[in-house]
ChimeraX commands (.cxc) that place a marker at each C-alpha (Angstrom):
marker #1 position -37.55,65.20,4.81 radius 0.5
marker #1 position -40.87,64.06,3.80 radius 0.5
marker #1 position -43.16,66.06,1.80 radius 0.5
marker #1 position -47.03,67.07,2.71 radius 0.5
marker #1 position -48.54,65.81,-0.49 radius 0.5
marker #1 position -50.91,68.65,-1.33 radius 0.5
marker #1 position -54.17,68.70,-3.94 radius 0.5
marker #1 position -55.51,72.12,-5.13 radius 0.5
marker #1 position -59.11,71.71,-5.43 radius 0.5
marker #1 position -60.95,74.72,-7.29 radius 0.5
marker #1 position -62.85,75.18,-10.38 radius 0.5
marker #1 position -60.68,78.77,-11.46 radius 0.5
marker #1 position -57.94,77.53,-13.05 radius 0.5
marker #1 position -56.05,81.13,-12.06 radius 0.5
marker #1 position -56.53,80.24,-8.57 radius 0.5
marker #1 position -54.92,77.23,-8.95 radius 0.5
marker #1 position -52.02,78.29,-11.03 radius 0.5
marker #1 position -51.68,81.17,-7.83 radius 0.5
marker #1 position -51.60,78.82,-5.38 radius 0.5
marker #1 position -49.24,76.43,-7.15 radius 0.5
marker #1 position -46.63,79.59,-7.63 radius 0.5
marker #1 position -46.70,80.45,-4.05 radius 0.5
marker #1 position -46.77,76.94,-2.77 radius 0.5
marker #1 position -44.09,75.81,-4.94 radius 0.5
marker #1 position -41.33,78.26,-2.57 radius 0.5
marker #1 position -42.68,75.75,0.38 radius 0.5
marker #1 position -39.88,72.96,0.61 radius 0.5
marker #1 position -41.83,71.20,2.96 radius 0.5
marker #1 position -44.76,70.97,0.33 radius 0.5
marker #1 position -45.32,69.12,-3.01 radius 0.5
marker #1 position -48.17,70.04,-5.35 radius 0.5
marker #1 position -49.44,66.34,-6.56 radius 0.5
marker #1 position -52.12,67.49,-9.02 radius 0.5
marker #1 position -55.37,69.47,-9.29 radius 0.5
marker #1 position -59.16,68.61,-9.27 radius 0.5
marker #1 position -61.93,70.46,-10.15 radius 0.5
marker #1 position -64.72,68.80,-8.32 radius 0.5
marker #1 position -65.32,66.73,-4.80 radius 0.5
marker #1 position -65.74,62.96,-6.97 radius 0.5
marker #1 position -62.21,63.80,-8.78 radius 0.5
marker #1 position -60.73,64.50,-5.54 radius 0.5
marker #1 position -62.23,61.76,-3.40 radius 0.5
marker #1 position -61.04,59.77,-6.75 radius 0.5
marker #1 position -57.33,60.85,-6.66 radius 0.5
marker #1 position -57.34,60.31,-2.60 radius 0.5
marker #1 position -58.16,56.47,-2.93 radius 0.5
marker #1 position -54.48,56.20,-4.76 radius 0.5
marker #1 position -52.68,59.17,-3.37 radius 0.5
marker #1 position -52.11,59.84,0.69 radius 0.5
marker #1 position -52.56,63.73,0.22 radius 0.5
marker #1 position -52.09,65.46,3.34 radius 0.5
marker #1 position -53.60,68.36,2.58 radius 0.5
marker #1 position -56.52,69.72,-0.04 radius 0.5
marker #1 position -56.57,73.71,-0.41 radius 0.5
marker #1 position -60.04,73.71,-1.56 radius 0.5
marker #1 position -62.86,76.10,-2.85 radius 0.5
marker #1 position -66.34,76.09,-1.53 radius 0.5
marker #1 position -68.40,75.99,-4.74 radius 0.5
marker #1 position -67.60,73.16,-6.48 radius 0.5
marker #1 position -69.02,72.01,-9.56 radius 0.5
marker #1 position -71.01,68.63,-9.72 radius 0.5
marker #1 position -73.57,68.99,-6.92 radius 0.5
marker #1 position -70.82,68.53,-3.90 radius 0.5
marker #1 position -69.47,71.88,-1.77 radius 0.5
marker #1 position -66.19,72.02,-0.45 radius 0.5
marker #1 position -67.90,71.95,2.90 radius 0.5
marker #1 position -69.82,69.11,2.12 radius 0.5
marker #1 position -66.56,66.99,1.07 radius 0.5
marker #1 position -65.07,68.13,4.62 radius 0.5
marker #1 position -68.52,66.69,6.00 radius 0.5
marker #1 position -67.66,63.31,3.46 radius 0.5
marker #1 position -64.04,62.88,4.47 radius 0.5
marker #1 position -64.86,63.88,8.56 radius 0.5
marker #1 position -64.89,60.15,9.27 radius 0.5
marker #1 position -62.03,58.97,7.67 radius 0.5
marker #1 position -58.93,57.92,10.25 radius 0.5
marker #1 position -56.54,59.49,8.08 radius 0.5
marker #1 position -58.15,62.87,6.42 radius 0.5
marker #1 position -56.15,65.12,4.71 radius 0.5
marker #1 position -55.96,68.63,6.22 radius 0.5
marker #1 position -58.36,71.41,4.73 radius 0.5
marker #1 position -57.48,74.84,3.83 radius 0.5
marker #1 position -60.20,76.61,2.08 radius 0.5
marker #1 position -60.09,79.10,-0.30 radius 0.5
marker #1 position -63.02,81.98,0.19 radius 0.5
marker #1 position -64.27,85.17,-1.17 radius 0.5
marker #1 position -66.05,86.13,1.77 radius 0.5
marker #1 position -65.76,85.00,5.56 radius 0.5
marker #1 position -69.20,83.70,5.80 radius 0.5
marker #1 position -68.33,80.22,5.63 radius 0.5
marker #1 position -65.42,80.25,7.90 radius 0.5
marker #1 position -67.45,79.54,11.44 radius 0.5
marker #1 position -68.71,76.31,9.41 radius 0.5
marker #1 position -65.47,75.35,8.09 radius 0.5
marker #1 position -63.85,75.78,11.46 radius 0.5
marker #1 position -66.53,73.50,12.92 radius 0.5
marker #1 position -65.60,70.85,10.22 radius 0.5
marker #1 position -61.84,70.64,11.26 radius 0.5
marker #1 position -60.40,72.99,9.37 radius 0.5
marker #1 position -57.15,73.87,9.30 radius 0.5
marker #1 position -57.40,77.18,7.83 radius 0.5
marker #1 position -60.04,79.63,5.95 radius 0.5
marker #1 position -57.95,81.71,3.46 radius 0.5
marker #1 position -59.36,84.57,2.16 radius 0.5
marker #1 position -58.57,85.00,-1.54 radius 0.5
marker #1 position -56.37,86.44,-3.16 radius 0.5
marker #1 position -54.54,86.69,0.01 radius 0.5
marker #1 position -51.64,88.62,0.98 radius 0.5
marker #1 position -48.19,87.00,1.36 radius 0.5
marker #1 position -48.32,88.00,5.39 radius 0.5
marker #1 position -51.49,86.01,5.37 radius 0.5
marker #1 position -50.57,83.35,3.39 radius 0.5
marker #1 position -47.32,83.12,5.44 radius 0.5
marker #1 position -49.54,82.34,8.61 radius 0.5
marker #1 position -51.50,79.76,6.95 radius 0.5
marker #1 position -48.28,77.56,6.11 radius 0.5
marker #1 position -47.46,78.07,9.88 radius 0.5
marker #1 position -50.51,76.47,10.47 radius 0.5
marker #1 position -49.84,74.04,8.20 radius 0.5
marker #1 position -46.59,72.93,9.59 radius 0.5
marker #1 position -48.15,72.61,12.97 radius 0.5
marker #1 position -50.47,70.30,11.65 radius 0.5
marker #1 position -47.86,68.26,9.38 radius 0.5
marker #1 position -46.13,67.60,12.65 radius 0.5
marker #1 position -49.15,65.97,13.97 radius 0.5
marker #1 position -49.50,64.15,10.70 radius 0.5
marker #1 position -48.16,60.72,10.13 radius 0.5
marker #1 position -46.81,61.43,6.74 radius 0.5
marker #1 position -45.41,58.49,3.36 radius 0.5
marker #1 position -41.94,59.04,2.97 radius 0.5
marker #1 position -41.03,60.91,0.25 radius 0.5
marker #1 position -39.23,58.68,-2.51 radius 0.5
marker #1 position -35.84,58.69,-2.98 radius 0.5
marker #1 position -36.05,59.11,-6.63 radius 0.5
marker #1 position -37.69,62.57,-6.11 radius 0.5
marker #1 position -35.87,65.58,-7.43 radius 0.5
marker #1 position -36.63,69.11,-8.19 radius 0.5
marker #1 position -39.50,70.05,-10.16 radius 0.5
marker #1 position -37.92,71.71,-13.75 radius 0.5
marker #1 position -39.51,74.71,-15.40 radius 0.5
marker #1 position -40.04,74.30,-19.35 radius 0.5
marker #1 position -41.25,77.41,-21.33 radius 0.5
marker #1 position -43.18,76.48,-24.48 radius 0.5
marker #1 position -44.35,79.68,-26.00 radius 0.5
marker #1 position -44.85,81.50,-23.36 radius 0.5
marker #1 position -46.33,79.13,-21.70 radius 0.5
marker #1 position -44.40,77.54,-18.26 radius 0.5
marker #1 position -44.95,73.70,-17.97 radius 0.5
marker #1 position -43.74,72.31,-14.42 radius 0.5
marker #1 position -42.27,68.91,-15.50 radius 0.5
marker #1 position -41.70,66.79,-12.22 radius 0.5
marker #1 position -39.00,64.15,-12.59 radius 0.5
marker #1 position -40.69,60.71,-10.88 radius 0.5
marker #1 position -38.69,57.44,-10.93 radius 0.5
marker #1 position -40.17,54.30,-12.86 radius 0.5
marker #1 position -42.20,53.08,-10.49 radius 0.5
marker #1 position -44.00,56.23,-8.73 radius 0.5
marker #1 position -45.02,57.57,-12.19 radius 0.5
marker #1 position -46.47,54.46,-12.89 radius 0.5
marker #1 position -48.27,55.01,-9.84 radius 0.5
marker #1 position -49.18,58.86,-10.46 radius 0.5
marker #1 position -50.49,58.09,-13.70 radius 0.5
marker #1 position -52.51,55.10,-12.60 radius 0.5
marker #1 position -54.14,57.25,-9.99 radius 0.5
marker #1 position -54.97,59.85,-12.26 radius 0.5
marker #1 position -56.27,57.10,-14.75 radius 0.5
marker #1 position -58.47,55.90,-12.40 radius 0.5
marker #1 position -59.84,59.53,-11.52 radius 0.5
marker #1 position -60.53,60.21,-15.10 radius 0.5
marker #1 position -61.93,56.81,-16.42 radius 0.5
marker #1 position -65.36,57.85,-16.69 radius 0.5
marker #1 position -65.89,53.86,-18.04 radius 0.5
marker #1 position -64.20,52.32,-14.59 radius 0.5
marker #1 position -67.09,50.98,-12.36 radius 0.5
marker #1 position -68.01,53.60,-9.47 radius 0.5
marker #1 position -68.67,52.92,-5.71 radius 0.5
marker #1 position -72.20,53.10,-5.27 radius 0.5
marker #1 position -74.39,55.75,-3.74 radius 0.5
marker #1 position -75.07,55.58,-0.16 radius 0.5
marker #1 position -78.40,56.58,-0.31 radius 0.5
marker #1 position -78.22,58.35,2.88 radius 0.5
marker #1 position -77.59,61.91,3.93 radius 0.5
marker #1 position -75.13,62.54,6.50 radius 0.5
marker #1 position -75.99,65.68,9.27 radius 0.5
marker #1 position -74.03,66.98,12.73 radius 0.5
marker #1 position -76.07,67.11,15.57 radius 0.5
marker #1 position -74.07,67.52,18.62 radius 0.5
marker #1 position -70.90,67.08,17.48 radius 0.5
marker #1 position -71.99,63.35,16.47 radius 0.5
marker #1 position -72.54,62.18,12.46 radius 0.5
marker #1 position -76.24,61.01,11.97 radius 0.5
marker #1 position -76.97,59.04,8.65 radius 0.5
marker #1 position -80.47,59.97,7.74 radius 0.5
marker #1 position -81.78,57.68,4.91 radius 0.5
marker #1 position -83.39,59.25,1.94 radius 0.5
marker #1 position -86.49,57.65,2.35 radius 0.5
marker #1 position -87.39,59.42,6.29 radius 0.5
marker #1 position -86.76,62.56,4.63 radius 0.5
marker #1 position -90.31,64.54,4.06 radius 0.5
marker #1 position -88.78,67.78,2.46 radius 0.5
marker #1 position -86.13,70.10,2.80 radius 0.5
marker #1 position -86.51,73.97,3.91 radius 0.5
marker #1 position -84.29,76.76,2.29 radius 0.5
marker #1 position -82.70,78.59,5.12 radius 0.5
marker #1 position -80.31,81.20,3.92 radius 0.5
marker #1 position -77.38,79.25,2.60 radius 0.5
marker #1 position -78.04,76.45,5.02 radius 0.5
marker #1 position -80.91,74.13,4.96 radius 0.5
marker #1 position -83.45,72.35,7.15 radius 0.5
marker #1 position -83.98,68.54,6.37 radius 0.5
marker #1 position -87.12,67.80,7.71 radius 0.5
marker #1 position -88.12,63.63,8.59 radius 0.5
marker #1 position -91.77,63.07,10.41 radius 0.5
marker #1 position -90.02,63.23,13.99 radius 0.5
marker #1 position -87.04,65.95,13.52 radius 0.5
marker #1 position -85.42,68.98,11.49 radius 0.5
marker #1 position -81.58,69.10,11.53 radius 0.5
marker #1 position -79.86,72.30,10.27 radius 0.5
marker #1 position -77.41,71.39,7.87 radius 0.5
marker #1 position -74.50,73.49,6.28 radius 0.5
marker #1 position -75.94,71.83,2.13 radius 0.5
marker #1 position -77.40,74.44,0.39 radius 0.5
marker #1 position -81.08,73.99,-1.22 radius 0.5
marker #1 position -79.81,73.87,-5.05 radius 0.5
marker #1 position -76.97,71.28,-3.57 radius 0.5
marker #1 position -79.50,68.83,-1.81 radius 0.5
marker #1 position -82.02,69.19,-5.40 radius 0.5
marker #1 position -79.30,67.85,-7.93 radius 0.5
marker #1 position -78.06,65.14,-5.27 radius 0.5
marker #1 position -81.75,63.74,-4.43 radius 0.5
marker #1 position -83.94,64.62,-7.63 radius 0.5
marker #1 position -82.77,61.07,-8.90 radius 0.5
marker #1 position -84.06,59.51,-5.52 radius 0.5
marker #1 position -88.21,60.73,-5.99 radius 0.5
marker #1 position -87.60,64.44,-5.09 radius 0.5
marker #1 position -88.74,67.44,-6.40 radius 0.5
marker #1 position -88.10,71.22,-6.05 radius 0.5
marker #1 position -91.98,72.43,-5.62 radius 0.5
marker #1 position -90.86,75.88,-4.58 radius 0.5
marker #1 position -87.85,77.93,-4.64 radius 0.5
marker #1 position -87.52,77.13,-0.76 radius 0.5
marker #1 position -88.71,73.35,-0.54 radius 0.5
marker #1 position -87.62,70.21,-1.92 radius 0.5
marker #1 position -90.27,67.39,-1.23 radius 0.5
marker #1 position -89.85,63.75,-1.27 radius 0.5
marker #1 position -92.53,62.86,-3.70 radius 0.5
marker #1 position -92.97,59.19,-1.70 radius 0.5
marker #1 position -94.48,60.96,1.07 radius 0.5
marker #1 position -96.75,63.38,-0.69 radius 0.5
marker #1 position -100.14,61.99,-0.48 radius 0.5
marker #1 position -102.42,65.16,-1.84 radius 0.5
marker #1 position -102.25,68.15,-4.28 radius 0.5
marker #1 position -105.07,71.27,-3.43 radius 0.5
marker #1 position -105.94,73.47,-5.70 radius 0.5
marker #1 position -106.61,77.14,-4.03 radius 0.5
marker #1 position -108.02,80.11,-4.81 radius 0.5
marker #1 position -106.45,82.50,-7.21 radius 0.5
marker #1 position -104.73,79.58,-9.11 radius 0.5
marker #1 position -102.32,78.56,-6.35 radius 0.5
marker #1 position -101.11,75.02,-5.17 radius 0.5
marker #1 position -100.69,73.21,-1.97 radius 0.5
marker #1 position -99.29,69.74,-0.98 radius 0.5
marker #1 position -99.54,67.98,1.59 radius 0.5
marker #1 position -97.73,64.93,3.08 radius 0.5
marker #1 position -98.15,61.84,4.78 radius 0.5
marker #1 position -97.53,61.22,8.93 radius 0.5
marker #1 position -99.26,61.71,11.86 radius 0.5
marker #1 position -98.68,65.94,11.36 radius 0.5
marker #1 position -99.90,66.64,7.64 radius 0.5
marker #1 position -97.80,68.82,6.43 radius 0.5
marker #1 position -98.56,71.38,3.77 radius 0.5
marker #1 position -96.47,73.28,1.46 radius 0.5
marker #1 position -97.09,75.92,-1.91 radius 0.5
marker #1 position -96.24,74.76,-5.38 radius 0.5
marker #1 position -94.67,77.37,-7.41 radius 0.5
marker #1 position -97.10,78.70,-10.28 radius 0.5
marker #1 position -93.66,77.83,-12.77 radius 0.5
marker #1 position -93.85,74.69,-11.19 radius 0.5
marker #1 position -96.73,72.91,-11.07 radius 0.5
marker #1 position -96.86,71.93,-14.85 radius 0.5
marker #1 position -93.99,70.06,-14.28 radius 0.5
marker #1 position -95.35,68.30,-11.29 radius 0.5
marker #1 position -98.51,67.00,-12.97 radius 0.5
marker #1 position -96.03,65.61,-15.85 radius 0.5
marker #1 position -93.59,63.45,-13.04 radius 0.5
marker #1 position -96.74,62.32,-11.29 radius 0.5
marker #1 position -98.99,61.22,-14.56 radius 0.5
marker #1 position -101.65,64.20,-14.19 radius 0.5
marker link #1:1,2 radius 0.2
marker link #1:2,3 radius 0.2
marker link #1:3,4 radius 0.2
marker link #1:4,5 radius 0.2
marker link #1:5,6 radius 0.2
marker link #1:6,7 radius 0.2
marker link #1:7,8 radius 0.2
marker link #1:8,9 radius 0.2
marker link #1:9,10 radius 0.2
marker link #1:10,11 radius 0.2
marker link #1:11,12 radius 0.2
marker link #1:12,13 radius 0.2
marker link #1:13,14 radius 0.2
marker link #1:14,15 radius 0.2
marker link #1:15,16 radius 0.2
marker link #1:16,17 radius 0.2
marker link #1:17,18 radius 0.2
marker link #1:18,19 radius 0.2
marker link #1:19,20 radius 0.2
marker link #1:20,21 radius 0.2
marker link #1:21,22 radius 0.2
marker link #1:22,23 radius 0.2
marker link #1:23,24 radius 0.2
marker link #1:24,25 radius 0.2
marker link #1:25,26 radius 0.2
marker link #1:26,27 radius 0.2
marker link #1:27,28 radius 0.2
marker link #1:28,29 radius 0.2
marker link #1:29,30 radius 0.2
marker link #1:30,31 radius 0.2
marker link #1:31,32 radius 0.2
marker link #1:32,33 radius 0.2
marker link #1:33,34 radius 0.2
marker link #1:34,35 radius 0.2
marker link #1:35,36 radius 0.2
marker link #1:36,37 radius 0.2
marker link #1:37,38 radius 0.2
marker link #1:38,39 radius 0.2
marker link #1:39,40 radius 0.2
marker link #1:40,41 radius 0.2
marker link #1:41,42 radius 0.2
marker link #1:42,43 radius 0.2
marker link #1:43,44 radius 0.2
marker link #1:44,45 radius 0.2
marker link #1:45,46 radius 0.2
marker link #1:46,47 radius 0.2
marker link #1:47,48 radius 0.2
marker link #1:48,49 radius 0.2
marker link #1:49,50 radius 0.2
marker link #1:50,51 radius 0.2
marker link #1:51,52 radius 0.2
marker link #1:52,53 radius 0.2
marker link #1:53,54 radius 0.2
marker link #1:54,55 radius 0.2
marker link #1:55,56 radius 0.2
marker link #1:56,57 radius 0.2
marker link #1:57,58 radius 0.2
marker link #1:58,59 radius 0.2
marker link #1:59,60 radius 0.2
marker link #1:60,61 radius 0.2
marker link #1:61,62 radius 0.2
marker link #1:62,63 radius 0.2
marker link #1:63,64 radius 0.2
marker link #1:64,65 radius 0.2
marker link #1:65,66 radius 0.2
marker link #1:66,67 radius 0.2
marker link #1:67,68 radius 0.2
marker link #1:68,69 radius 0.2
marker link #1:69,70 radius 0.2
marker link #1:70,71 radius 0.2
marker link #1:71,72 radius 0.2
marker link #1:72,73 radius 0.2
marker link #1:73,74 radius 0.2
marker link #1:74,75 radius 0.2
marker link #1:75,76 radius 0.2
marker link #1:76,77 radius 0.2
marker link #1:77,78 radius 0.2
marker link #1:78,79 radius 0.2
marker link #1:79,80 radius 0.2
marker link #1:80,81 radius 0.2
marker link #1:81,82 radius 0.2
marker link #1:82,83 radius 0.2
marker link #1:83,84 radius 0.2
marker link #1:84,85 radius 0.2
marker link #1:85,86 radius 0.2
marker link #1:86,87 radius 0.2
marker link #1:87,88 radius 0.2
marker link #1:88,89 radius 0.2
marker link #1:89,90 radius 0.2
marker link #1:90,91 radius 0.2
marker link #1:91,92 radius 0.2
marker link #1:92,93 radius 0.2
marker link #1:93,94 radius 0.2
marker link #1:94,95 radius 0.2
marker link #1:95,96 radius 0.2
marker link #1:96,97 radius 0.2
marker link #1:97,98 radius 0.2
marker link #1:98,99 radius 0.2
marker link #1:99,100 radius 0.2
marker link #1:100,101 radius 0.2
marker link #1:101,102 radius 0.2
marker link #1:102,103 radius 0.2
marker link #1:103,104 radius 0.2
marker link #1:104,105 radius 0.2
marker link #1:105,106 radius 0.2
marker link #1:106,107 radius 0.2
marker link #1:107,108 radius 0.2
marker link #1:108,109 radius 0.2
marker link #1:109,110 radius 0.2
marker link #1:110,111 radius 0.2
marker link #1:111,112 radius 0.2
marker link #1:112,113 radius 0.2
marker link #1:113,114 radius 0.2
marker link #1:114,115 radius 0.2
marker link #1:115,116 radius 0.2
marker link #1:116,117 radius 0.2
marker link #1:117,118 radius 0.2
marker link #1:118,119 radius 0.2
marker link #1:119,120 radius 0.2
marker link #1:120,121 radius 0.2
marker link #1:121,122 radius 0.2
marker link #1:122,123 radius 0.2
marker link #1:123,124 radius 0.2
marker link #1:124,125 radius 0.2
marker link #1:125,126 radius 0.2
marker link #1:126,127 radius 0.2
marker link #1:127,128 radius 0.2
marker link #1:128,129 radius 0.2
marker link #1:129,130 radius 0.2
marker link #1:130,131 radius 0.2
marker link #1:131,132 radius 0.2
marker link #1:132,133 radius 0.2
marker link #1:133,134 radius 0.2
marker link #1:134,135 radius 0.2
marker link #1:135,136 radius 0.2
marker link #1:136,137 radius 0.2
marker link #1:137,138 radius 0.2
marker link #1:138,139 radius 0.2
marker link #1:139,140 radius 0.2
marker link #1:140,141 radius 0.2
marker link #1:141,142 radius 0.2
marker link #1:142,143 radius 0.2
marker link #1:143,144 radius 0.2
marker link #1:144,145 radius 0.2
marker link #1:145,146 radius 0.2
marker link #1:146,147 radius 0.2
marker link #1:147,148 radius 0.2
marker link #1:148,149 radius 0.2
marker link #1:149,150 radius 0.2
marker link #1:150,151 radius 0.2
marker link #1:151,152 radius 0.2
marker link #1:152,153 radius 0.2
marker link #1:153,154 radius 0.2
marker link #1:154,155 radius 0.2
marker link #1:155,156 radius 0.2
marker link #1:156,157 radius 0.2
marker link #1:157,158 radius 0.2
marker link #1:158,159 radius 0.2
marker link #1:159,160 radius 0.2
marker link #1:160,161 radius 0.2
marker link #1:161,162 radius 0.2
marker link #1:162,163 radius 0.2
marker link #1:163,164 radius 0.2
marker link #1:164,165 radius 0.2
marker link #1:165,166 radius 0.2
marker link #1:166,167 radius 0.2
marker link #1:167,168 radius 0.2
marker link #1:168,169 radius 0.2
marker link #1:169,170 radius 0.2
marker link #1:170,171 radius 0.2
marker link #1:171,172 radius 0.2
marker link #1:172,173 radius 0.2
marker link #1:173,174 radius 0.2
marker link #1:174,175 radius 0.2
marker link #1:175,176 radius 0.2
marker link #1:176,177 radius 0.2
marker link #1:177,178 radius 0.2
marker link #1:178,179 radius 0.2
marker link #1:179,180 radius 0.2
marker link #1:180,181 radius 0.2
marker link #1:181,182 radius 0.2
marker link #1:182,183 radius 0.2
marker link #1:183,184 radius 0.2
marker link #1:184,185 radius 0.2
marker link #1:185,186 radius 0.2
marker link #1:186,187 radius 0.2
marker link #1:187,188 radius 0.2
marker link #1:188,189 radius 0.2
marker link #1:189,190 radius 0.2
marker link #1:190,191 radius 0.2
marker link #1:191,192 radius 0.2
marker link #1:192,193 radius 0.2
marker link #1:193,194 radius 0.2
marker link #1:194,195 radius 0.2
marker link #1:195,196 radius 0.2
marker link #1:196,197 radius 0.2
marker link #1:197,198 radius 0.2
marker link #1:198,199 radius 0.2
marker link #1:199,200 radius 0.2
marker link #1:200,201 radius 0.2
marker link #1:201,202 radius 0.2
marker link #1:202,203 radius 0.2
marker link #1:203,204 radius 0.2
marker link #1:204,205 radius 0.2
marker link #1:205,206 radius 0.2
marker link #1:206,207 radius 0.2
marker link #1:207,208 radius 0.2
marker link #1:208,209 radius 0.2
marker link #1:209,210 radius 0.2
marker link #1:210,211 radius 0.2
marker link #1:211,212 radius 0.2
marker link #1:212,213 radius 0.2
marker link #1:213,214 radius 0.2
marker link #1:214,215 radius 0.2
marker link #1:215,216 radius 0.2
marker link #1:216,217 radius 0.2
marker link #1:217,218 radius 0.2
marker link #1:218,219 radius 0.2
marker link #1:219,220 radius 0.2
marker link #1:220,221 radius 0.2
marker link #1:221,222 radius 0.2
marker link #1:222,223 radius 0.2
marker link #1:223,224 radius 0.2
marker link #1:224,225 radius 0.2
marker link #1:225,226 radius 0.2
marker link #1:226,227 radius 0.2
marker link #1:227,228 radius 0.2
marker link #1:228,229 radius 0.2
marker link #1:229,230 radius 0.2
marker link #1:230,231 radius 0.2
marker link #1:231,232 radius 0.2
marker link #1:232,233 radius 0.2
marker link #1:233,234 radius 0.2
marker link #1:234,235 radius 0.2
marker link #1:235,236 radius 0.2
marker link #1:236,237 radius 0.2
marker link #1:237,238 radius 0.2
marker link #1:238,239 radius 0.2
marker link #1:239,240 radius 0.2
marker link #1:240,241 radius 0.2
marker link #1:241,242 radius 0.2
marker link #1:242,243 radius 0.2
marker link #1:243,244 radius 0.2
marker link #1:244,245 radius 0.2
marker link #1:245,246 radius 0.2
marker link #1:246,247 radius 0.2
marker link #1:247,248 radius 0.2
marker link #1:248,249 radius 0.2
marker link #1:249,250 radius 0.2
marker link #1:250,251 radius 0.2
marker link #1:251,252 radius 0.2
marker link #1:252,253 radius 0.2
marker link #1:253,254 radius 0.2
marker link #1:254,255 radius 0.2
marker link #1:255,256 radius 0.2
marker link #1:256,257 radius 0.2
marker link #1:257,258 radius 0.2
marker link #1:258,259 radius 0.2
marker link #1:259,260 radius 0.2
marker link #1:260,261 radius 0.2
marker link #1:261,262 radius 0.2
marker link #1:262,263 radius 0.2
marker link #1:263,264 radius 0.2
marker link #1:264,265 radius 0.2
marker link #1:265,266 radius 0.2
marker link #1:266,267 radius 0.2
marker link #1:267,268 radius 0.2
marker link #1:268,269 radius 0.2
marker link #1:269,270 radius 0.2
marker link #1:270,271 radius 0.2
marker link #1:271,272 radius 0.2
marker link #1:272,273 radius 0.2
marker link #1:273,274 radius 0.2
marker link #1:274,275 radius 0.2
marker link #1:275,276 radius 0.2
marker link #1:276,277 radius 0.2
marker link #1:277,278 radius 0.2
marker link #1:278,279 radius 0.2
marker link #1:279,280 radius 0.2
marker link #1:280,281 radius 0.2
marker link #1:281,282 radius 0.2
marker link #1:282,283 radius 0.2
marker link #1:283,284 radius 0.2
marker link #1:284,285 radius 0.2
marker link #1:285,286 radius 0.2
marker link #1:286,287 radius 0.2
marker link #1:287,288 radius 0.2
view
């Protein structure tokens, strides 16, 4: 019976090693390696068909877990999500992203059981790789107390498992290029808005509002998400709740009592505070 290849995606390395023990019972499941963030993931996926990614929501290197869900939405194949939670305030997002299950965490083994039933409702849907013929029980080693799962792989696949992993690790191997574009739902349809339309972006709880001269769309990135991703691209963080796209900003006011404003280019000027801790900075990326 073929396997769902499975990739445990979360920066606590206890999760992991939880999720592997419990997972590891499922014969219908195979635990092909871990990631810590969304690039080592999308990485391994390029060389492995994964079928599934139990996955957290923060995730270091400036992509969520919901964000990768948002990355991998159009592919025709995508692996199934389960995400791993503290706290259910996600989960009406995650659903919305195709989802196959929001797991609280640590979970109980009655929950846990109901999220492999909704796994193998979804494998059945799933047009899975046949498993290789040369794969046989994983083997157990202790080495001081430590357990080491040793997988035995014929020739050929672990030439192909370590190649993928090479590949994810090589930080010397030529990377895809940026799309310098931000994708956003509206309507249950993927819009690609280009960095270059967008005048700022709004803090809104843990969502955001990216803002071009026509339209806001309510995204599910969070504020501190959208800074590291777009500071390289000409924006700035002039506020705790804004992130401006310097390009468009075509006036600094001073105000009384030592504040800032901004303002922006367009037919609607737009104006927005500069943080006191801030400004300093500011005057140094624009030559004051």
């Amino acid at each position: 019976m073929a396997k769902l290849k499975t990739l445990l995606l979360h920066p606590d390395p206890v999760s992991r090693a939880e999720l592997r023990k419990r997972l590891d019972a499922v014969p219908w499941i195979q635990v092909l390696g871990e990631a810590v963030s969304a690039f080592e993931a999308l990485e391994l996926l390029e060389s492995i068909p994964y079928g599934v990614f139990f996955l957290g929501l923060d995730l270091p290197g400036g992509v969520s877990g919901l964000e990768l869900a948002q990355m991998l939405s159009g592919r025709k194949r995508k692996p199934g999500l389960v995400f791993i939670a503290s706290s259910e305030t996600k989960a009406y997002q995650a659903f919305e992203m195709g989802a196959t299950d929001y797991l609280l965490w640590p979970a109980t083994d009655e929950r846990f059981k109901k999220t492999l039933e909704r796994l193998a409702s979804f494998k059945s849907r799933y047009r899975e790789v046949p498993a290789p013929e040369a794969w046989h029980e994983a083997e157990v080693v202790d080495e001081g107390g430590e357990e080491t799962v040793q997988v035995n792989m014929g020739d050929e696949e672990q030439e192909y498992f370590l190649n993928a992993l090479k590949d994810a690790w090589d930080q010397n191997r030529p990377r895809t290029p940026e799309i310098e574009k931000l994708a956003v739902t509206l309507d249950g349809r993927m819009i690609l808005i280009p960095y270059g339309q967008i005048v700022f972006v709004e803090a809104y709880e843990d969502y955001s509002y990216v803002h071009t001269a026509a339209q806001k769309f309510l995204t599910s990135y969070r504020l501190k998400n959208l800074e590291e991703r777009l500071e390289p691209h000409g924006f700035f963080r002039v506020h705790r709740k804004y992130l401006v796209n310097l390009d468009m900003v075509t006036e600094i006011a001073s105000l009384p009592g030592s504040n800032f404003m901004l303002r922006t280019a367009g037919k609607t000027r737009i104006e927005l505070p500069i943080g006191r801790r801030r400004i300093a900075r500011l005057k140094q990326i624009l030559g004051f």
